[in-house]
N, C-alpha and C positions, 0 to 999 in steps of 0.2 A: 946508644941513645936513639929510640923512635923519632922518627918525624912523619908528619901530614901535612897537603896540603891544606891553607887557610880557606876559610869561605868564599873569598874576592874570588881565586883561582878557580872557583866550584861552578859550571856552567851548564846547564840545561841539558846539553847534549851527552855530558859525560855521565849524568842520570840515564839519559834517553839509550843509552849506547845498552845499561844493564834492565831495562824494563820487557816487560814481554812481547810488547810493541801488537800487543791483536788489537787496538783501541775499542775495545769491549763497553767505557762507560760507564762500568761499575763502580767506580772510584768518584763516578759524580762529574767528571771532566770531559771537556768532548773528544779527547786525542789522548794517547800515552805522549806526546811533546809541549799540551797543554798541562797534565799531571805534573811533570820532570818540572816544569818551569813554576807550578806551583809547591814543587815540593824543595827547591835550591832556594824560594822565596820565604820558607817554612810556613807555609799557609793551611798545609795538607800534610797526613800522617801519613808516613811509608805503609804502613800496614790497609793502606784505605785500598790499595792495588792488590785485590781478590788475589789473581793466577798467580802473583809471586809468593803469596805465601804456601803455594801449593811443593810437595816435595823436591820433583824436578827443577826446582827453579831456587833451591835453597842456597847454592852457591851464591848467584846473583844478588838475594838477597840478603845476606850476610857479606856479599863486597858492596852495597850500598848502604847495608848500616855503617858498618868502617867509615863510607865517604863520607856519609851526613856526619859521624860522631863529633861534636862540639869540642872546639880545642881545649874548654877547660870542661872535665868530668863533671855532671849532675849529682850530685852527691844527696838523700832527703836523711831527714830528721824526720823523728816522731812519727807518730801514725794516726790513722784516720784525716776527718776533713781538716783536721789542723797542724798537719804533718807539713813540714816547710823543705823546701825545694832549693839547694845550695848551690851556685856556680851554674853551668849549663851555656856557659857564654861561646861564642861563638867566633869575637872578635874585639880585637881591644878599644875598638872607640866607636863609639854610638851615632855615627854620621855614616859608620861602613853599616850596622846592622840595628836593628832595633836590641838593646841589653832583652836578655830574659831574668826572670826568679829576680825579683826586685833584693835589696839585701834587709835582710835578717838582723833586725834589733831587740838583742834581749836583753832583760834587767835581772842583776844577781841579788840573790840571797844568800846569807850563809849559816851554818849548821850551828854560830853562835849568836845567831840572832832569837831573840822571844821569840815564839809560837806567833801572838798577835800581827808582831814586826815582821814576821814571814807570809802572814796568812795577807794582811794587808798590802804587800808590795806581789805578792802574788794579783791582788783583786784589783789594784790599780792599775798593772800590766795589761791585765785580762780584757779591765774595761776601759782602756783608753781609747777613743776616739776623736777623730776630726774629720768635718766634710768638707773639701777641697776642690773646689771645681767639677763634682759630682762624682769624685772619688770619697771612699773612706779610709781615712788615713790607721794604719794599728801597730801592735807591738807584734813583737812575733815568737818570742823566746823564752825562755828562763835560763839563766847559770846558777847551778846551786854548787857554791865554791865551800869546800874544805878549811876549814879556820882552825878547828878544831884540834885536830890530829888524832882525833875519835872516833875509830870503824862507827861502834854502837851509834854515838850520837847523830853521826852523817848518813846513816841510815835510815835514821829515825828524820831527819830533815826531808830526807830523798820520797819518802815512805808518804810525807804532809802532805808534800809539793804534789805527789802524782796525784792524791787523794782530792786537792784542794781545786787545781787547775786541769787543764785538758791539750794546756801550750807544751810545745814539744821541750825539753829541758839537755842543759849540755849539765854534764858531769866534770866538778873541777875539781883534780889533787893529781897530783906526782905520784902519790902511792899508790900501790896498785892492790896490796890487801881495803884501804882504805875503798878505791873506786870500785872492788868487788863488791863491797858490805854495798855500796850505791845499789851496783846492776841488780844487786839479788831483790832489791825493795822495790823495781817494778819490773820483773825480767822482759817483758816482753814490750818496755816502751817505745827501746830502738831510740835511744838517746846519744848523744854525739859527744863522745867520750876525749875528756881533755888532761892529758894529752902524753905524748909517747916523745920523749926525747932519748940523749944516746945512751945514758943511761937504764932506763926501766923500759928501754921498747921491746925488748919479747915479752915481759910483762904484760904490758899493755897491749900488745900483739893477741898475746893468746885469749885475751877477757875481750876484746872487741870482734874475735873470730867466735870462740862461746857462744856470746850472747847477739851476737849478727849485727853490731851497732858500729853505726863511723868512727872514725877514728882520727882525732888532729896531732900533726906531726909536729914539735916547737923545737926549732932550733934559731935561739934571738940573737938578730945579728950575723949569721954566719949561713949565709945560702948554699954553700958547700954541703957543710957538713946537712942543712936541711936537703936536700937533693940526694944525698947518699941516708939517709933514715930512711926518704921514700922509695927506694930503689931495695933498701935492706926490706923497708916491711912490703911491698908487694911481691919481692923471691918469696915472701915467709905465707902470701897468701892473704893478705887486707889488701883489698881492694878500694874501700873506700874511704877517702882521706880529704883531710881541711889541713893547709898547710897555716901554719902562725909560726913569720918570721920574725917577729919582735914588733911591739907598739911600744915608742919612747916620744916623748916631753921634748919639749924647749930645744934646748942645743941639738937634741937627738930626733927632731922633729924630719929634717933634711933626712937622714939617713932612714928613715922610716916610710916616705914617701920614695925613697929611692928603691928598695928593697921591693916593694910592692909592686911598683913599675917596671920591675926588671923582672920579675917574677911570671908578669900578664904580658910584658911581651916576647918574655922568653917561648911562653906558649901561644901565644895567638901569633905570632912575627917569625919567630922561630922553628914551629912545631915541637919543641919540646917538652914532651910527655911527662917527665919527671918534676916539671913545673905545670901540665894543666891539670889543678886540682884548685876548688874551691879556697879561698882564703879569707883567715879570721883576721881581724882588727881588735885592741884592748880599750878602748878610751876612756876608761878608768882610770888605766896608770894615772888621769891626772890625780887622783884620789892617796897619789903610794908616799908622796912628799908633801902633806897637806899643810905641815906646820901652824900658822897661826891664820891662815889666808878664811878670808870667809869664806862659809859653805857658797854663798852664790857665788862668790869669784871661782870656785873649783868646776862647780854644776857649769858656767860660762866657757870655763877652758876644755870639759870635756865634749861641752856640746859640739865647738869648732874641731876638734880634732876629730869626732865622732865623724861632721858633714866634712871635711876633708877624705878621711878614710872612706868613704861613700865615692867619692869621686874618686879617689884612686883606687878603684879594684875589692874594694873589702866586697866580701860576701856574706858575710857574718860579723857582726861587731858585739860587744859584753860592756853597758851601760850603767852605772849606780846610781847616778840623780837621774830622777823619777818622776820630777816637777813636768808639768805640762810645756813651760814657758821653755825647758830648757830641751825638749823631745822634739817640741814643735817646728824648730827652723830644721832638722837633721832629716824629723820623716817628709815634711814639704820639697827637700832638697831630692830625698830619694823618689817623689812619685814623679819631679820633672823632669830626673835623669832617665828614670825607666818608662818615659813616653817615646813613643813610636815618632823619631824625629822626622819620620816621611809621612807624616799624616799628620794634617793638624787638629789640633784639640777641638771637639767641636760637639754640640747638640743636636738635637734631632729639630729643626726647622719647626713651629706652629703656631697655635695660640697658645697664652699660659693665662691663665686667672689668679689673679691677689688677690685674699678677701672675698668679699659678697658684691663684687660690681654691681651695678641696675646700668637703668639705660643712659645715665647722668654719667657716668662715671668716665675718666678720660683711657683713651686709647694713646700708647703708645708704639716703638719699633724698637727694636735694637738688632745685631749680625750676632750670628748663629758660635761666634767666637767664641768656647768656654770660658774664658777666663773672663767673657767681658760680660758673658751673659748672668753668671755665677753673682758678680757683682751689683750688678743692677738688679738680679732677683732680691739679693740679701740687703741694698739699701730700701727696698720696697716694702720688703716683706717688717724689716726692722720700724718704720715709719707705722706700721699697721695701714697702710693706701690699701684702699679698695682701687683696684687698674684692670685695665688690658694690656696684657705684653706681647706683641707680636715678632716671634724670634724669625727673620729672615734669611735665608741662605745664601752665606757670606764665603763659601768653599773654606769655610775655619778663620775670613780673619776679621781685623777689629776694625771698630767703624772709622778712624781716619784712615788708616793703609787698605781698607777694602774699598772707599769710595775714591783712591789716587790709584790704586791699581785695578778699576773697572769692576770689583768682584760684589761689591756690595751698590747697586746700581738703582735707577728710579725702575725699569723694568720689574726687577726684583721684590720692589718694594710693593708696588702694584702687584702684582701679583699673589706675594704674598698677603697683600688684604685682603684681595677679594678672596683667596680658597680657605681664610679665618675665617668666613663669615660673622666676623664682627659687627657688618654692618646692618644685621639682623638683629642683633642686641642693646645698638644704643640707638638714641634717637635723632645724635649729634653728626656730621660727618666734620669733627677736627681730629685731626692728627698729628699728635705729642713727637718731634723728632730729634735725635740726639744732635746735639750744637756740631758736633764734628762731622755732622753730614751736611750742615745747611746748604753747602752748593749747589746738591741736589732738591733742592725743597722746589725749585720752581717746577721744574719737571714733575715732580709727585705729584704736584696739583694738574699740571696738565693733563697726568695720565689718566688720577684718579679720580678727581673732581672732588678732592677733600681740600678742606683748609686744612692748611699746614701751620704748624706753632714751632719757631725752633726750639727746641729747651737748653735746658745746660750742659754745657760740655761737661760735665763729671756726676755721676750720678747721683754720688752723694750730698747734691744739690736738688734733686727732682722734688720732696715733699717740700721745702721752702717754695719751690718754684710753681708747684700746684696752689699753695695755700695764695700766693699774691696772683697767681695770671689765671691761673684755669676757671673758665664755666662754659658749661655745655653750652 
């Protein structure tokens, strides 16, 4: 069994020890010890350092890919610009490193659903969106699963799906004549072939070496015997692999987050290679015992186990409600997990315009905090106000914690008016300020020689609070 060390153990020097050390600058850096340290930080691409990709220096470069290599394998799906990026982690909790390749939510079809029923759950996939703090939020997948047990007809699904969509697609049957009749209906999509247990794995083996596509390994429940399939199918020559230990329900819910945890840190804690591989989530299964339960009670149980599986390690997860309402909390969950916890969320600092402001129209402030700026844009924007909104540079935080820990300051504020040139545009000098700064409001006037108005503490109070207090 290989092992490596973790990221934490990876330090600057032990880069610097295999670099060419001429600090040439090529690379954009002023030192090769400035490089090394932007490259442990993963800021900067090994290959940004000209001389090392030069012959002589091949070894070197080749025991520094090893060092960088992520404890869990980058695995991609699909191809072109909507080819999806699997695993590639570095470390098991996101306080040691920033996660990278956010995870992978796909929604299935199957080969006996109508043409319409296909074509449509493809189109809602494709065009789902949401704007989030000035992310957009998407899907990222398809599973086109095997119901059938019909080469022809599963073909002929596989065949819609490429035709229809451009989202990378996992391939689902146990069969392995069945998942050929799949590969041959787009050979060249480099789709993530599901799945190879102990049964049909040379099977599966040999159609995922063919046709050059990933390959997920499913042994449910049984981390042994899954650890010996990926050890059998790398001797055989697949290299790349989604391991899927089992998604179970209810009573089986415990042992499903256990499995997963033991899995990421068997590889990230451990260096155990045989466990760092991408891994898939089903949360579906809530879909497999449906009985009489209403569809939204199901769509509700797989949406939490979906945003659970998210937090525990999934890389990949295979979704069937499709509702907005029920995607909505899982993909929100995954753009907070995969924020860079050592930076905070934040905007670019200026002026913003609502509407068609004049010179009448009120000036307000708010801290550059995304989440908080997101909000007050979108109560604004929702109200139809014609405003000014001057976003200040708050180092990312929100206006009561920025104005107790000095970051969101009267200085600040000042500042940031005058280089708005706001007061070029109206003919007023008042100034709209959020209730959770009032402390600061006396200073502002001193700095700025504006009158200051405090407004509401919550923004979704601002257009009441224009309509009874504000005039120029």
């Amino acid at each position: 069994m290989s092992k490596k060390a973790g990221i934490k153990e990876l330090s600057p020097i032990d880069v610097y020890k295999l670099l060419p050390k001429t600090n040439c600058k090529e690379c954009g850096q002023e030192n090769c010890m400035a490089f090394a340290t932007k490259i442990v930080n993963r800021e900067v691409n090994l290959d940004s350092c000209k001389p090392l990709l030069k012959k002589e220096k091949e070894k070197a470069y080749l025991q520094l890919k090893e060092l960088l290599k992520p404890a869990v394998k980058e695995v991609i799906v699909g191809v072109g610009e909507k080819a999806k990026k699997l695993g590639g982690k570095l470390v098991m909790y996101r306080h040691e490193f920033t996660y990278a390749n956010p995870t992978a939510i796909a929604i299935d079809v199957t080969d006996e659903m109508p043409e319409a029923e296909v074509i449509k759950r493809l189109q809602s996939t494709e065009n789902f969106s949401f704007e989030y703090i000035g992310n957009t939020l998407k899907l990222d997948m398809i599973a086109i699963r095997c119901t059938s047990d019909d080469a022809e007809k599963f073909k002929e699904c596989v065949k819609k799906v490429s035709e229809t969509t451009t989202l990378p697609y996992i391939i689902c049957t146990l069969n392995a004549n069945i998942a050929e009749a799949g590969l041959m209906a787009a050979p060249k999509a480099n789709p993530l072939l599901y799945a190879a247990n102990s049964e049909n794995w040379k099977d599966m083996a040999e159609l995922a070496m063919m046709y050059k596509c990933p390959l997920v390994v499913s042994a449910p429940n049984d981390l042994n015997m899954l650890a010996s399939l990926v050890k059998t199918l790398t001797n055989y020559g697949v290299n790349d692999l989604v391991l899927d230990p089992g998604t179970f329900l209810n009573e089986g819910l415990g042992t499903t987050l256990n499995n997963f945890t033991m899995l990421r840190r068997a590889a990230c804690k451990a260096g155990d290679e045989l466990a760092g591989y991408p891994l898939m989530g089903v949360p579906m299964v809530a879909w497999a015992n449906k009985g009489e339960a209403a569809d939204e009670i199901i769509k509700w149980k797989e949406a939490y186990l979906a945003s659970i599986l998210v937090v525990r390690y999934a890389d990949v997860i295979v979704m069937h409600g499709n509702d907005g309402w029920s995607l909505l909390p899982t993909t929100v969950l995954r753009q907070n997990i995969y924020t860079d916890p050592r930076k905070p969320v934040a905007v670019a600092p200026g002026l913003k315009v609502f509407g068609t402001p004049d010179e009448n129209s009120p000036v307000m402030f708010t801290s550059n905090f995304a989440l908080t700026y997101y909000t007050v844009a979108s109560d604004i924007e929702s109200s139809k106000l014609n405003a000014y909104l001057i976003v200040v540079e708050s180092e990312g935080s929100a206006i009561d914690s920025g104005v107790a820990g000095r970051k969101l300051t009267a200085d600040r504020v000042a500042d940031a008016l005058k280089e708005s040139g706001v007061e070029n545009k109206v003919k007023h000098k008042k100034l709209i300020i959020p209730g959770k700064a009032s402390r600061i409001s006396g200073e502002i006037e001193e700095l700025t020689g504006w009158k200051v108005q405090v407004g509401p503490r919550d923004s979704s109070e601002i257009p009441k609070y224009l309509t009874e207090k504000w005039q120029p």
